[in-house]
Backbone as a ProteinNet text record, in pm:
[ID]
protein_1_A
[PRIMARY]
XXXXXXXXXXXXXXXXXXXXXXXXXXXXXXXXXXXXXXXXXXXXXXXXXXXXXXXXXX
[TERTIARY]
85.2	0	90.3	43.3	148.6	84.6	194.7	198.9	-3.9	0.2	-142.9	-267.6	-249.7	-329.6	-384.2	-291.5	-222.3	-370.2	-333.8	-357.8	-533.5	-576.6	-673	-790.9	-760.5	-801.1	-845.3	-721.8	-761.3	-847.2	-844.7	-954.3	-1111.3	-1103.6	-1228.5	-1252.8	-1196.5	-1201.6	-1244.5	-1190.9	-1195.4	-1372.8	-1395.1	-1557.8	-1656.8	-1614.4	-1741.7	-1731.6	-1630.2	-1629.8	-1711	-1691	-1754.8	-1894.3	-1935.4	-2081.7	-2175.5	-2065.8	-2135.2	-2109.6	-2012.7	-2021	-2154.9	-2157	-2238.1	-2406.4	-2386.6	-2557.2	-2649	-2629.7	-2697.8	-2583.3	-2654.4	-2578.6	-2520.5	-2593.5	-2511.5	-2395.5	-2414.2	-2260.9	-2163.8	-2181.7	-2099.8	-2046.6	-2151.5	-2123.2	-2013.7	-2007.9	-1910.6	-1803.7	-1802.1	-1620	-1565.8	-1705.6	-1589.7	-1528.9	-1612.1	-1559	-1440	-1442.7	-1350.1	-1225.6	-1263.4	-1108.9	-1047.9	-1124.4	-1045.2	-1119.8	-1213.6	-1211.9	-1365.8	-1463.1	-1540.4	-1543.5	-1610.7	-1583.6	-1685.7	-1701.6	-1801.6	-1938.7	-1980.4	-2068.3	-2137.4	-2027.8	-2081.1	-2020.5	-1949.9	-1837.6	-1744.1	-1705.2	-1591.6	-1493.9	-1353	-1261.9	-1194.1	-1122.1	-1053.2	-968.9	-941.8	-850	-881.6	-1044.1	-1082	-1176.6	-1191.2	-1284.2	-1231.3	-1330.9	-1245.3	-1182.4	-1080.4	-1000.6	-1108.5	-1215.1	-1299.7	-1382.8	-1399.3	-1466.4	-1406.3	-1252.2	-1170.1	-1135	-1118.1	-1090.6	-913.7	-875.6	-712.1	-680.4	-598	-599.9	-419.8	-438.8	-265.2	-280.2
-117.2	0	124.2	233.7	334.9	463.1	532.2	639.4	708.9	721.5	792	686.1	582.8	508.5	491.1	472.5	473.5	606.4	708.6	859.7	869.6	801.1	774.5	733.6	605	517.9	567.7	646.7	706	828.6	896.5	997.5	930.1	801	766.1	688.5	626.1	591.6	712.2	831.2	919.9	1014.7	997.8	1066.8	937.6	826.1	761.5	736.2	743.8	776.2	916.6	985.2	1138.3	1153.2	1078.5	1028.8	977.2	877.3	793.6	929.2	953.9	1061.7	1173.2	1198.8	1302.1	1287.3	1197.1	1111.6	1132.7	1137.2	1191.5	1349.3	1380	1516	1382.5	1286.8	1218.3	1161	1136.8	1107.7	1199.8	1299.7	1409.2	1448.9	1508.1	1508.9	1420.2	1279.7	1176.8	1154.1	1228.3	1228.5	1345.9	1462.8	1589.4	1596.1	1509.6	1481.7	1400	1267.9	1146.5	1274.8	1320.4	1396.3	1477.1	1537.8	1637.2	1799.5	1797.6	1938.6	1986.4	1876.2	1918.7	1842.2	1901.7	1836.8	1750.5	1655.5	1576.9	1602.7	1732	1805.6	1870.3	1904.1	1930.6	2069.7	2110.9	2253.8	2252.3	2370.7	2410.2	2368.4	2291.9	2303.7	2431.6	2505.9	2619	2655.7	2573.6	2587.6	2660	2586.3	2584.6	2741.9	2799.6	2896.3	3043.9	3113.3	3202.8	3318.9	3404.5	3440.3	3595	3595.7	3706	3631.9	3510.6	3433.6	3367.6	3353.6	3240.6	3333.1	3266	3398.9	3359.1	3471.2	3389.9	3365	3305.3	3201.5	3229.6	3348.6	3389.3	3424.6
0	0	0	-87.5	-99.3	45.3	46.3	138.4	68.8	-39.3	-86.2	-54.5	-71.1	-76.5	109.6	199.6	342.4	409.7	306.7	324.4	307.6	211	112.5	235.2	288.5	353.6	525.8	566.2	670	643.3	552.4	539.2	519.4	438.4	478.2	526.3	672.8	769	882.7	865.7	968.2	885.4	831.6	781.7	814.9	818.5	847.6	1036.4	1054.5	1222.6	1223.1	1146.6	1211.6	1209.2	1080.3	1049.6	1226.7	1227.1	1354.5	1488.3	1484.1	1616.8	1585.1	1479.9	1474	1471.5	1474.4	1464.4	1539	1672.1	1811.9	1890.5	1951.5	2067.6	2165	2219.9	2321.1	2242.5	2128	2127.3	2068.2	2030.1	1980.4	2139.4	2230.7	2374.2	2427.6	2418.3	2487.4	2428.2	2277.1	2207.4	2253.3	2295.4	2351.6	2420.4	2534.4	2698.9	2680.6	2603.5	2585.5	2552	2459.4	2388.6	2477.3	2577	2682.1	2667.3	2554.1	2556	2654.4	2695.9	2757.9	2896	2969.7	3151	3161	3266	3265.1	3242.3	3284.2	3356.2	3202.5	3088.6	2957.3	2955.9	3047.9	3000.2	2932.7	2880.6	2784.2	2899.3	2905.5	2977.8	2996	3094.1	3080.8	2992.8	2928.8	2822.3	2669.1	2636.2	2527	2556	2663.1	2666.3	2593.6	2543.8	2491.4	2610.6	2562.3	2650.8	2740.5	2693.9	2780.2	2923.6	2862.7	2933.9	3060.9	3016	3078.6	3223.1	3344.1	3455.8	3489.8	3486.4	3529.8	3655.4	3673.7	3780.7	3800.8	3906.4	3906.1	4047.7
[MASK]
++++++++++++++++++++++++++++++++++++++++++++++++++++++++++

């Protein structure tokens, strides 16, 4: 299998995963959390908030 073909395969591997995540809010919800960017609870982590929102912590 060539480097394109390699390339090919994961792109549509990675759209029919997105298909399935995107199908319901509960599961779009449980890849945000899984990935790190939302808290259990369904918040933006501090990280991802924008910087008006975010309170600093100094």
């Amino acid at each position: 299998m060539t480097r394109k073909d390699e390339i090919n395969t994961f792109i549509t591997n990675f759209n029919e995963y997105t298909v399935t995540v995107l199908a319901s809010k509960e599961k779009a919800q449980k890849f945000l959390q899984d990935s790190g960017i939302y808290t259990k609870k369904g918040n933006l982590k501090k990280e991802y908030r924008t910087p008006c929102t975010a309170q600093k912590t100094t």
